[in-house]
C-alpha positions as CSV (number, residue, x, y, z in Angstrom):
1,X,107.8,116.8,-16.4
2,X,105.9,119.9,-18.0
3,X,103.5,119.4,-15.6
4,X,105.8,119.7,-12.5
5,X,108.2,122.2,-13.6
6,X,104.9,124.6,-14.2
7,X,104.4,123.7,-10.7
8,X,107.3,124.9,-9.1
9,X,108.6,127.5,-11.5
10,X,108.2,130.3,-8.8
11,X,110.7,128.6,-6.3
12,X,113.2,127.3,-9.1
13,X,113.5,130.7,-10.2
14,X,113.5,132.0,-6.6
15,X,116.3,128.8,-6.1
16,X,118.1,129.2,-8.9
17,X,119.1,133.3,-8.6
18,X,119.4,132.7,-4.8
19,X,122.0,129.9,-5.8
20,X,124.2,132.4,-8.1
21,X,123.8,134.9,-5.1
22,X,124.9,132.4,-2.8
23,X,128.2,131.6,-5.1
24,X,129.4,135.1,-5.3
25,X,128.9,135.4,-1.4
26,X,130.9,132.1,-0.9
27,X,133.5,133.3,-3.4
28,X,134.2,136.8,-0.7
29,X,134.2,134.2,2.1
30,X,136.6,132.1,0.5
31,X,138.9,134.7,-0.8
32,X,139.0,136.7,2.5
33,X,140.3,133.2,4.1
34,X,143.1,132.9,1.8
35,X,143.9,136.8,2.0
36,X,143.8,136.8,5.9
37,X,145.7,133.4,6.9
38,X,148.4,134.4,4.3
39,X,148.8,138.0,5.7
40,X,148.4,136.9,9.4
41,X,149.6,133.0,9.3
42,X,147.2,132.6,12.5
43,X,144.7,129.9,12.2
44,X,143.0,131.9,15.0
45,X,142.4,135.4,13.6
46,X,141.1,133.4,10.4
47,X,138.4,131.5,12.4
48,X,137.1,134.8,13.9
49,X,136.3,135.8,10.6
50,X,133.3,132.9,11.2
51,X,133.1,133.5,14.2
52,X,131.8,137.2,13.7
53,X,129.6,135.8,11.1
54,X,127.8,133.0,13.3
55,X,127.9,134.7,16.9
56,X,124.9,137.5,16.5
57,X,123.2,135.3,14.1
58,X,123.0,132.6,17.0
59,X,122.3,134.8,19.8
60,X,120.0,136.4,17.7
61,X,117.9,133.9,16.0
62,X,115.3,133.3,18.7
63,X,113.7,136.7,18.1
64,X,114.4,136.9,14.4
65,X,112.3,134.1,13.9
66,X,109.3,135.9,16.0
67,X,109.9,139.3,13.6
68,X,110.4,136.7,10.6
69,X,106.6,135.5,10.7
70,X,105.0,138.4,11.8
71,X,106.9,140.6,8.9
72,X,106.5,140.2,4.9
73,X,108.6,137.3,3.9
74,X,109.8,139.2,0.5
75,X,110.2,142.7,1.5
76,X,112.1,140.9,5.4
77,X,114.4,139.3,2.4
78,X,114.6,142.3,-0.3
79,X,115.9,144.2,3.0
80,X,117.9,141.9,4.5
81,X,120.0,141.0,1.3
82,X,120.1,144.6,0.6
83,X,122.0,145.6,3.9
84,X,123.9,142.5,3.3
85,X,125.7,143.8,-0.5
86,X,125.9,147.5,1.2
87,X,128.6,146.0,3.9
88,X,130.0,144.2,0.6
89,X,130.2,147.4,-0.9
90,X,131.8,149.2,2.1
91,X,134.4,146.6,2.2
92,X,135.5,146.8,-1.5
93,X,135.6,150.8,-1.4
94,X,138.0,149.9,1.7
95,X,140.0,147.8,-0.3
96,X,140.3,150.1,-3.1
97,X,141.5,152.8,-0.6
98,X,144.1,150.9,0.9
99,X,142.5,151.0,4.5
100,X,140.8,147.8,4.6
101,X,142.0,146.9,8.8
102,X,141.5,143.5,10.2
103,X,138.5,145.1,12.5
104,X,136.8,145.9,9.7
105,X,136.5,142.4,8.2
106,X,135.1,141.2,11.9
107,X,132.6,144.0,11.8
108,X,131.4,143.3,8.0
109,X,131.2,139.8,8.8
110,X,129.1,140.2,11.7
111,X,126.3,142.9,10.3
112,X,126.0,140.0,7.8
113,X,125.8,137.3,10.2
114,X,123.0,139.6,12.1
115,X,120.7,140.3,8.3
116,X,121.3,136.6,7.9
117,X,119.7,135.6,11.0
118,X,116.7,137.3,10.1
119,X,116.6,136.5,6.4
120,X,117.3,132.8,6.9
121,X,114.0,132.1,8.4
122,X,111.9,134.2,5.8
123,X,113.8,132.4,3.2
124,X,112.8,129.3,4.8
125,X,108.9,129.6,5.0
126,X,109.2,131.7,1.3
127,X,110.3,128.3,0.3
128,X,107.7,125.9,1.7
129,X,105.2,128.4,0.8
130,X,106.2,127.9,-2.7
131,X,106.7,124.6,-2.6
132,X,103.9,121.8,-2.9
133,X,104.0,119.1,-0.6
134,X,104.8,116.2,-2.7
135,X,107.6,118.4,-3.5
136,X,109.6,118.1,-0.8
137,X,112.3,115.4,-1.1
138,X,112.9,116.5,-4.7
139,X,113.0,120.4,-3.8
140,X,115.4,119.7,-0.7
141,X,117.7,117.7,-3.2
142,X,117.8,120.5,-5.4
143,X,119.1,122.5,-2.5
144,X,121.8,120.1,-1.8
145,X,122.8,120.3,-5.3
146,X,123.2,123.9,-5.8
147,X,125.3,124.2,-2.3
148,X,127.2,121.3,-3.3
149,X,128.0,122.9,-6.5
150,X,128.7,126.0,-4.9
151,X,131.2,124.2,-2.7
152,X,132.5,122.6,-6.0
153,X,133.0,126.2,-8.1
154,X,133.7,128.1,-5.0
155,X,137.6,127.4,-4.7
156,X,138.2,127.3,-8.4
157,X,136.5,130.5,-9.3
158,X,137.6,132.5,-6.2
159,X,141.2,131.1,-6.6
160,X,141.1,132.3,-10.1
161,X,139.7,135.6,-10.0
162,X,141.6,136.0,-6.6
163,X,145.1,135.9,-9.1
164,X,143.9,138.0,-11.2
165,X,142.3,140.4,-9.6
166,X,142.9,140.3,-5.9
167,X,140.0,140.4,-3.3
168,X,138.2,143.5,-5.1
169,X,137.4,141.7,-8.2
170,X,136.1,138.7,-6.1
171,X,133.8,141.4,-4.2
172,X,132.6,142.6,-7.7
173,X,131.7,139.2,-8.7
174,X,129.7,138.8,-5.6
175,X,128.0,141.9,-6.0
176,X,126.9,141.5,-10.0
177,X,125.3,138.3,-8.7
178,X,123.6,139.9,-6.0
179,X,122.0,142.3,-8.3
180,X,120.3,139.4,-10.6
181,X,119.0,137.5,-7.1
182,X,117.7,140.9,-5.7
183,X,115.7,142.1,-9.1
184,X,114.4,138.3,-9.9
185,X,112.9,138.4,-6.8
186,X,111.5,142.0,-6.6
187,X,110.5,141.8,-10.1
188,X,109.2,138.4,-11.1
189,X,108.6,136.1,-7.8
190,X,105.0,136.4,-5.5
191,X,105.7,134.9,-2.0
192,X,102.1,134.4,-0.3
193,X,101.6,134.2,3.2
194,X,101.2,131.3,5.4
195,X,97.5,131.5,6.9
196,X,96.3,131.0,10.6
197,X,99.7,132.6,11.5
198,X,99.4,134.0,15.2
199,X,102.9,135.4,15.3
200,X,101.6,139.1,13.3
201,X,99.2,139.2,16.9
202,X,101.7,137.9,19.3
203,X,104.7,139.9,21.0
204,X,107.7,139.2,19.7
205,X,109.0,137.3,23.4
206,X,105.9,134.9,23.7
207,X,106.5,133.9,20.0
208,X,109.6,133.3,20.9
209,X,108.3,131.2,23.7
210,X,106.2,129.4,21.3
211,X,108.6,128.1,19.0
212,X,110.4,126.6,22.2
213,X,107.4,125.6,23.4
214,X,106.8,123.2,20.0
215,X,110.4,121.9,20.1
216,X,110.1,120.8,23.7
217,X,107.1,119.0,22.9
218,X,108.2,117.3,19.8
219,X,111.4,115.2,21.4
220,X,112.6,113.6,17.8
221,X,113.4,116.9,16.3
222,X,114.7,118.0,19.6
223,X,117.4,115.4,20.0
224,X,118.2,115.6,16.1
225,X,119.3,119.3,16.4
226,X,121.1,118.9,19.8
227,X,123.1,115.8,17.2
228,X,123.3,118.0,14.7
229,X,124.7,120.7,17.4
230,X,127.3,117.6,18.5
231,X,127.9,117.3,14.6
232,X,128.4,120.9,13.9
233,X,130.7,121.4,16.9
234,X,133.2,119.2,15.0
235,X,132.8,120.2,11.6
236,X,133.2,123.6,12.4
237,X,136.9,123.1,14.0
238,X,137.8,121.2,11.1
239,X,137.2,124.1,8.7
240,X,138.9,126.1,11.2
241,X,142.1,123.4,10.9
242,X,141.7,123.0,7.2
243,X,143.5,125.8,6.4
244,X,146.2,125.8,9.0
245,X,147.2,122.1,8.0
246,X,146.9,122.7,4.1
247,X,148.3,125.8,3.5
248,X,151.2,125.2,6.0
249,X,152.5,121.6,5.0
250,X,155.5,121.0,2.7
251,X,152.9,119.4,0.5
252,X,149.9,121.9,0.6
253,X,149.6,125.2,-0.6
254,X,146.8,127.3,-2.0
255,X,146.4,125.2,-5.4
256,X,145.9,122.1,-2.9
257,X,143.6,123.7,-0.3
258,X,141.1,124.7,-3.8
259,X,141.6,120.9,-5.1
260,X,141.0,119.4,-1.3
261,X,137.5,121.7,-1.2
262,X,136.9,121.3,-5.0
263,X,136.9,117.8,-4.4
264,X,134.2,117.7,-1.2
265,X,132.2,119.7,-3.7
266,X,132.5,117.3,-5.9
267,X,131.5,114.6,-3.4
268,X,128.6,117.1,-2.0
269,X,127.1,117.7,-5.6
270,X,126.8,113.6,-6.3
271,X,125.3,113.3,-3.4
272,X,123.2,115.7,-3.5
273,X,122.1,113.8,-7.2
274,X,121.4,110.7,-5.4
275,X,119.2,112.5,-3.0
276,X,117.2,113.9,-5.5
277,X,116.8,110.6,-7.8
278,X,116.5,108.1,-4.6
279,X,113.2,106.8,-3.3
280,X,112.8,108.1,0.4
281,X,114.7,105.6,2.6
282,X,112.4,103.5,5.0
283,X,113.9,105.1,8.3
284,X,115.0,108.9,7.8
285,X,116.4,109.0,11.3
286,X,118.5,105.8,10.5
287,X,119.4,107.2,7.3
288,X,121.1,110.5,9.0
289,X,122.7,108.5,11.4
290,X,124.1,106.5,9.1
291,X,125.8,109.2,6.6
292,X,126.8,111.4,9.6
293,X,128.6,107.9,10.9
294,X,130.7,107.4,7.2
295,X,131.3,111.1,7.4
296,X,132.9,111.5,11.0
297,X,134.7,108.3,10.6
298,X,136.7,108.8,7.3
299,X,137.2,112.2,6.5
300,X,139.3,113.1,9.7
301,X,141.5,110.3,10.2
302,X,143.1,110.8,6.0
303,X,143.8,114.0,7.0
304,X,145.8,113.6,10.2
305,X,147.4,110.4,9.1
306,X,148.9,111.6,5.2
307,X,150.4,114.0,3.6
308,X,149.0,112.7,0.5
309,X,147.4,115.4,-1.0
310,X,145.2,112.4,-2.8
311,X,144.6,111.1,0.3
312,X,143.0,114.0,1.7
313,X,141.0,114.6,-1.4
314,X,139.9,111.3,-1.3
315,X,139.0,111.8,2.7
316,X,136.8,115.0,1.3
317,X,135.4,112.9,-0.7
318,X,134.6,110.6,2.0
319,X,133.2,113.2,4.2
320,X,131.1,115.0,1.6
321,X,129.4,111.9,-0.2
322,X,126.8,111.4,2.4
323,X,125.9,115.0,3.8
324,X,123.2,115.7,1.5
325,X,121.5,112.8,1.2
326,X,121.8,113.3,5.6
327,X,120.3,116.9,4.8
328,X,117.7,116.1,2.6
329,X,116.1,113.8,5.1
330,X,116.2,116.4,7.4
331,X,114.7,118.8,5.4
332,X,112.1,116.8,4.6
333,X,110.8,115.6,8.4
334,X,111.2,119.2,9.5
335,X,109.4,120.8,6.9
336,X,106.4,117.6,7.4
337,X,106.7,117.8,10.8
338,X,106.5,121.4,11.8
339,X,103.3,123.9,11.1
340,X,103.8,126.2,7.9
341,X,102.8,128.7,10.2
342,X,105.0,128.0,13.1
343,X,108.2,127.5,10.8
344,X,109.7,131.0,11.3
345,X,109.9,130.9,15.0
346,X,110.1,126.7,15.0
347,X,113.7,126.9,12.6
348,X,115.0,129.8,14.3
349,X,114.8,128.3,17.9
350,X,116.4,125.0,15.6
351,X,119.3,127.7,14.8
352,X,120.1,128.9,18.0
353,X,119.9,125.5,19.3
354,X,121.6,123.2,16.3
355,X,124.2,126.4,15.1
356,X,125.5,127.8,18.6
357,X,128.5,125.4,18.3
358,X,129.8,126.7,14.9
359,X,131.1,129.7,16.2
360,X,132.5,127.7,19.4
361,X,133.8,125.2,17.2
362,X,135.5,127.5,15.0
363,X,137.2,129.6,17.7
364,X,138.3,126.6,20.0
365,X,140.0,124.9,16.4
366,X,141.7,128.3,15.8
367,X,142.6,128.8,19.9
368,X,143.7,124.5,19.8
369,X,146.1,124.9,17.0
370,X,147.5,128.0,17.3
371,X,148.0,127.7,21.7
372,X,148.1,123.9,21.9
373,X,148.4,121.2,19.4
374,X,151.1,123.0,17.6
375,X,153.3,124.7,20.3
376,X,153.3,121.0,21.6
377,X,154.5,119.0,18.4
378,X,157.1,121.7,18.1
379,X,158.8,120.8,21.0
380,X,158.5,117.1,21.2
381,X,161.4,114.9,20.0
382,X,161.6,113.9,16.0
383,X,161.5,110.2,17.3
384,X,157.8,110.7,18.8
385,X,155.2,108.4,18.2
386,X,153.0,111.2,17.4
387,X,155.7,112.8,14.8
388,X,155.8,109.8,13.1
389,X,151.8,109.5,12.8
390,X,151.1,113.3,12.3
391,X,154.3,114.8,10.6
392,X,156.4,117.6,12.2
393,X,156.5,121.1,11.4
394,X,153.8,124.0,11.0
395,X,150.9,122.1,10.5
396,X,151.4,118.5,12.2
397,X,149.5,120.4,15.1
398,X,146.4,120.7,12.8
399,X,147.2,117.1,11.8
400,X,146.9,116.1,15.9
401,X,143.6,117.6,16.0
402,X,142.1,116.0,13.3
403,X,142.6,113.0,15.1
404,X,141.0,114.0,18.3
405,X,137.8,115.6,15.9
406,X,137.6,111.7,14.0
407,X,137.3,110.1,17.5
408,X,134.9,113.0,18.8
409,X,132.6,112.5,16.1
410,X,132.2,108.7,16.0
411,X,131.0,109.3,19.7
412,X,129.0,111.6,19.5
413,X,127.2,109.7,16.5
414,X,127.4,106.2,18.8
415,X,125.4,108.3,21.4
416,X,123.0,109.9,19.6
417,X,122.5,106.5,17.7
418,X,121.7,104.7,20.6
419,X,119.2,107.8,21.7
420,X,117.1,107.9,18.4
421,X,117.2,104.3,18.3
422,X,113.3,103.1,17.6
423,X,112.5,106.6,16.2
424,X,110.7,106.7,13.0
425,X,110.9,109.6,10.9
């Protein structure tokens, strides 16, 4: 244990601070939801908040990934992350002024979405550079675990300092945990440099081209991320819906919405134990398909058929259980399967390709709910089928969706089933 921990105590202290970081940066996220969909009630100005996050950092990943391994891994994230708490900053001077505007939130959201795009990759080949081989299962549990228990803490803590403080003391949490992540690293971690690298030689387009170049010719991790991109597609209008259906219903309600998420994270952090303690399965491919099945086919259908609130904390749990374990086997055959020094430009091709949905899925959710599914349960008749299986009122819209995202996602996991189907991984 002594033996291992001596191993890998640069990237547990590199995981652990990133981890804290991470937290406070969830907590901003989290509180600017509730802040926004209580000032605004639109499901749709709420998901642009995402939506700002995730659109440069998709159209932009492709040619961060070419800049990521030809630049210094530490000083591309020292930067990055620095940029990242001034926009932080900005926005809690802003709200200390009293001129915080809506525009600003979109603009904050998506000069962080653009630092992320190029720290993520960085991050990424920091971590397998740090990381011995017969590491890997064990390392990618531990990063299911602390996401899972940031998912966990997130609505508690931000729900609690968001009472007491308001959206300004959340921002100063976020930023005293920045400044222990950004010091550890500057201070205390060494990051070496993958060798044989031709990206520091290479202009930035033909690296570019290279990284699609490798997908194309490895056809297993290209038809995973185009499931993932299925899988994210969905997910993403469901956290878009979340909201809208929770905080609207006669049942929900802010104190709900933090025990519904407190409850995934719950789900996400055992399973992220079980990731980390399991032997690695005999198929990994099977194994994804699998959890991503349990997931789509549960989760969805609690939420538009109850207003239980126990119901739809025991759908999060449902939904949640499996995701890391599905994670950590990806982690693993992409991080075995792909050069250490083609990762940079290999995972951000896999970003723009797997994570170009999220933003879609989050602003079709917000568009669906707020110009569709609810304008058309309002105005049917009390004595509907569908108001009898999805409720009436603000939120049974959200409700109707979740029912079309539960039979979405058990196709698009049948397909892509079938189309991995004799893959080993």
């Amino acid at each position: 244990m002594k033996d291992q921990i001596k191993k890998l105590r640069s990237y547990l202290l590199l995981w652990s601070t990133q981890s804290l970081s991470e937290l406070g940066s969830a907590m901003t996220s989290y509180a600017l939801v509730l802040w926004l969909y209580n000032n605004s009630g639109s499901a749709l100005k709420t998901a642009l908040l995402t939506v700002c996050s995730y659109a440069p950092y998709v159209l932009m990943s492709i040619f961060a990934g070419a800049l990521s391994d030809k630049w210094n891994k530490k000083r591309t994230m020292l930067v990055c992350d620095l940029f990242a708490a001034m926009t932080t900053v900005a926005a809690f001077v802003l709200i200390k002024t009293g001129t915080l505007q809506l525009w600003h939130l979109y603009a904050i959201n998506a000069f962080n979405g653009l630092m992320n795009t190029v720290q993520q990759p960085a991050s990424e080949v920091a971590s397998t550079q740090l990381i011995p081989e017969e590491y890997y299962q064990k390392t990618s549990g531990l990063r299911s675990f602390s996401r899972s228990l940031n998912s966990l803490l997130t609505p508690v803590l931000a729900t609690v300092v968001f009472s007491f403080g308001g959206v300004s003391a959340v921002m100063a949490a976020d930023l005293i945990t920045f400044a222990g992540a950004f010091l550890t690293l500057l201070m205390f971690i060494s990051i070496p440099e993958p060798e044989g690298s031709k990206a520091k030689k290479e202009p930035v387009l033909s690296a570019a081209r290279e990284g699609l170049r490798w997908l194309k010719g490895c056809p297993v991790v290209l038809k995973l991320i185009f499931f993932l991109a299925g899988i994210n597609l969905i997910a993403s209008a469901y956290n878009s819906a979340l909201p809208a259906m929770v905080l609207s219903k006669p049942s929900g309600g802010e104190r709900v919405l933090g025990t519904v998420n407190f409850f995934a994270g719950a789900a996400a952090l055992a399973g992220s134990l079980t990731a980390s303690l399991t032997p690695a399965p005999k198929n990994r491919i099977r194994a994804i398909c699998a959890a991503l099945f349990f997931s789509m086919s549960t989760e969805n259908f609690m939420l538009a058929l109850s207003d239980s609130p126990v119901i739809w904390c025991t759908g999060a749990v449902c939904g949640w259980l499996f995701i890391p374990y599905m994670g950590a086997n990806l982690d693993v055959i992409l991080r075995s399967t792909i050069p250490a020094d083609m990762q940079g430009r290999v995972y951000s091709c896999r970003n723009t390709l797997q994570f170009f949905t999220i933003p879609v899925g989050y602003l079709s959710g917000g568009l669906l709910i707020d110009k569709v599914f609810e304008p058309y349960m309002a105005g049917i008749s009390r004595d509907s089928l569908l108001v009898s299986l999805f409720g009436s009122g603000k939120g049974s819209g959200a409700a109707f969706l979740f029912a079309v995202l539960g039979i979405s996602g058990i196709a698009v996991c049948v397909i892509f089933s079938l189309l991995l189907r004799g893959e080993k991984g």
